[in-house]
SEBAKE-701820 format. One line per field, with one value per residue (C-alpha): x, y, z; chain. Coordinates in steps of 0.25 Angstrom, whole numbers, plus 5000, padded with zeros to 4 digits. Each point is the difference from the previous one (the first is absolute). Layout:
px <- X,... $
py <- Y,... $
pz <- Z,... $
chain <- A,... $
***
This chain:
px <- 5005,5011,4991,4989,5006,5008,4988,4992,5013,4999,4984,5003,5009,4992,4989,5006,5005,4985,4996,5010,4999,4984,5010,4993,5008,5012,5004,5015,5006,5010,4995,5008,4991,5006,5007,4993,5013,5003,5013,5003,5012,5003,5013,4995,4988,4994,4995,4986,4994,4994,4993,5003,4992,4992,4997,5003,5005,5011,5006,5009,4996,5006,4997,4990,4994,4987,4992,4987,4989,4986,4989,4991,5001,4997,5007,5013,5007,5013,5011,5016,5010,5016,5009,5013,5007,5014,5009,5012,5008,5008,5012,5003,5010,5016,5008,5011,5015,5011,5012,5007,5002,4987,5002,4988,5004,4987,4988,4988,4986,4986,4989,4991,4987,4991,4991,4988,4992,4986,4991,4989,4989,4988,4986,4988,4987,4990,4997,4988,5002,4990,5001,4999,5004,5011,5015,4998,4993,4996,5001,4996,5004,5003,5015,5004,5013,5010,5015,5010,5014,5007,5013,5008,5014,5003,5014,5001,5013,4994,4994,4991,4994,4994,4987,4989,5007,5012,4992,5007,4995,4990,4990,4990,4990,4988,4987,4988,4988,4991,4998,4989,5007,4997,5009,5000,5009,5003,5002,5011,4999,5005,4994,5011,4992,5004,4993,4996,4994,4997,4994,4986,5001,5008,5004,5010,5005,5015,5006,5013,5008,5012,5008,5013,5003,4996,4988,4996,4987,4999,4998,4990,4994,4990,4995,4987,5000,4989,5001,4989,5005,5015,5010,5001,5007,5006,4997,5007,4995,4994,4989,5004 $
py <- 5014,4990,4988,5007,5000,4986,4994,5007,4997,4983,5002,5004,4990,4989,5005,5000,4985,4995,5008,4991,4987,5001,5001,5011,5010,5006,5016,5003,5015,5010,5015,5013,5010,5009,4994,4998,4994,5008,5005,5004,5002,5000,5005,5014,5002,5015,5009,5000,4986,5003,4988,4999,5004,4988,5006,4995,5012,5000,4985,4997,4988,4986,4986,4990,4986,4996,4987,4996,4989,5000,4996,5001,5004,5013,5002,5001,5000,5005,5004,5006,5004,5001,4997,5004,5001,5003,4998,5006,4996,5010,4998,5005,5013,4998,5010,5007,4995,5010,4997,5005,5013,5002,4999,4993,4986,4995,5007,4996,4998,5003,4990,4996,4995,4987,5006,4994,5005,4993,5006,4992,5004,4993,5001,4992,5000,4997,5001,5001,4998,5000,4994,5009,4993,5003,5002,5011,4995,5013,4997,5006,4996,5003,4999,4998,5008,5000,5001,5001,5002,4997,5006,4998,5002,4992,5003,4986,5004,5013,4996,5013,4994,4988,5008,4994,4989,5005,5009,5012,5008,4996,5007,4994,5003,4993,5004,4994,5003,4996,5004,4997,4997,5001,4995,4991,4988,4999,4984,4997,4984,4990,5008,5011,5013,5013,5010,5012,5006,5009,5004,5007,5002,4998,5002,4998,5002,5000,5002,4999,5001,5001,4996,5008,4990,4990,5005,5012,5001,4999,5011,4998,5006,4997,5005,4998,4997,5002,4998,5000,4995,4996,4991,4997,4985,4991,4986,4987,4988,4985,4992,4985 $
pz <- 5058,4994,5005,4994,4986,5001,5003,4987,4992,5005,4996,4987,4994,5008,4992,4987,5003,5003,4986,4993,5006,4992,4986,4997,4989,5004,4997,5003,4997,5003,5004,4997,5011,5011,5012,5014,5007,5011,5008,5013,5006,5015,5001,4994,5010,4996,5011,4996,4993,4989,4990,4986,4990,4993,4988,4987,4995,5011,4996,4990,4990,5004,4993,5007,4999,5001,4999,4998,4998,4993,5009,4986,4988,5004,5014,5003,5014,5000,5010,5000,5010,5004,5012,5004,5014,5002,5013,5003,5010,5012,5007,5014,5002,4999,5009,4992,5007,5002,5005,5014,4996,4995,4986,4992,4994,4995,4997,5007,4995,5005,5001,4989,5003,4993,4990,4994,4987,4997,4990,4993,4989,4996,4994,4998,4993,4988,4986,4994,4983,4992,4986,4989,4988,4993,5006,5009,5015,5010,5014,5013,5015,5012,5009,5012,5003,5010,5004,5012,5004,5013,5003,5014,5006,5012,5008,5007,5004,5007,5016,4998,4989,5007,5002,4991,4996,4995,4989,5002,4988,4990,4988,4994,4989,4993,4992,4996,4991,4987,4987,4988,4988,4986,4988,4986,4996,4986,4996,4991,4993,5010,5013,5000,5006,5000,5009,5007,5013,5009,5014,4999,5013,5013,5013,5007,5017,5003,5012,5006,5014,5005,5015,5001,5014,5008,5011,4992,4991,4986,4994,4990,4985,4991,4985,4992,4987,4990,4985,4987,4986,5005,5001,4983,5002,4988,4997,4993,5004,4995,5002,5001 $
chain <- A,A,A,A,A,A,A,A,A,A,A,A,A,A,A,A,A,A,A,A,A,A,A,A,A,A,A,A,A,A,A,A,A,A,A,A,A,A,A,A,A,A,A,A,A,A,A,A,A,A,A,A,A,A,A,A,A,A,A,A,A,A,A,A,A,A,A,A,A,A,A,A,A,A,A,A,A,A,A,A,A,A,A,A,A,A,A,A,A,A,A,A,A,A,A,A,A,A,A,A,A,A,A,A,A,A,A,A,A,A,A,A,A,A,A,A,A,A,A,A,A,A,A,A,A,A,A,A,A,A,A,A,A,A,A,A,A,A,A,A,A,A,A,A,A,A,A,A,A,A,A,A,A,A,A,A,A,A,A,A,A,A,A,A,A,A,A,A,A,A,A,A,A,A,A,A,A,A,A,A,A,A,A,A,A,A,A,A,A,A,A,A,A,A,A,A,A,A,A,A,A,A,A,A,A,A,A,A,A,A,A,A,A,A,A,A,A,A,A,A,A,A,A,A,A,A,A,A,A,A,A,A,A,A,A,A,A,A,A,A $
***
């Protein structure tokens, strides 16, 4: 699955290099929508997997960016996305040190394993915006949405943990899904746009799965998401 979306991700920005190289007009904007980054935490492994829920309605709101090119006057290709990835080292175990009659001198300290965090967002898709005269320029499209996070906790000081590769405990999460949008741009003197839209309708498909060891099977949940008239987003950009 990470291939999967790293690959969609590269396909995306190469994308949006070839639309720009053919000097074709250039949208750039900031969004305020809900937040698709995910989380997943593998030194917290519950009992029974159980994948987050993709709606909306469950998301707090987070800024984003989002870029864009016209192909005409009319059609607009446009594409956005985060990264982040986080590693903590470990350290191995320190024994405690007592003296000869037994009396502890130095406290001792337990292992701490490497940790890793990689979770990415991204989404991809078209315009198409018909000219209407006047300030105000509906638009309808489609998106291309996806995330993914990667969590993992490896004790390369433990010998047991040198079963699949070392990986002794990981979680992972990701969805995927579409959504036909609808929205308006409101053009300000000096291409400044300020704008609104929102899903009319979507789908998404999460899923998430967890290992507690090396050798065991995941163990696995997923959720299906389907939403009408949702996802209201906020938009401030330029056309260049």
């Amino acid at each position: 699955m990470k291939r999967l979306l790293s690959v969609v991700v590269l396909s995306m920005f190469a994308m949006a290099g070839t639309v720009v190289a053919q000097d074709s007009p250039i949208y750039l904007g900031v969004t305020l929508g809900y937040n698709n980054f995910l989380n997943a935490n593998a030194a917290n492994i519950p009992a029974a997997a159980e994948a987050a829920s993709p709606s909306w309605t469950d998301k707090g709101a987070v800024l984003g960016f989002e870029a864009g090119a016209y192909l005409a006057p009319e059609i607009r290709v446009i594409a956005g996305g985060g990264f982040n990835r986080t590693v903590k080292p470990g350290h191995a175990y320190s024994p405690a040190i007592y003296d000869n009659a037994g009396n502890l001198l130095v406290a001792g300290y337990g292992e701490t394993p490497n940790r890793k965090n990689m979770n990415y967002m991204f989404f991809v898709g078209g315009d198409f915006c018909p000219s209407m005269g006047g300030n105000v320029r509906p638009y309808a499209g489609a998106r291309f949405r996806g995330a993914y996070c990667l969590n993992t906790e490896k004790y390369v000081f433990d010998k047991a943990a040198d079963i699949e590769n070392s990986e002794k405990k990981f979680a992972e999460t990701w969805n995927l899904g579409g959504a036909i949008v609808f929205g308006a741009d409101y053009s300000f003197n000096g291409g400044l746009i300020i704008g609104c839209q929102f899903d009319l309708f979507s789908y998404t498909y999460a899923a998430v799965q967890y290992k507690s060891q090396g050798g065991v099977k995941p163990n696995a949940g997923k959720c299906n998401s389907i939403g009408f008239i949702a996802a209201p987003t906020l938009r401030v950009g330029f056309n260049f």
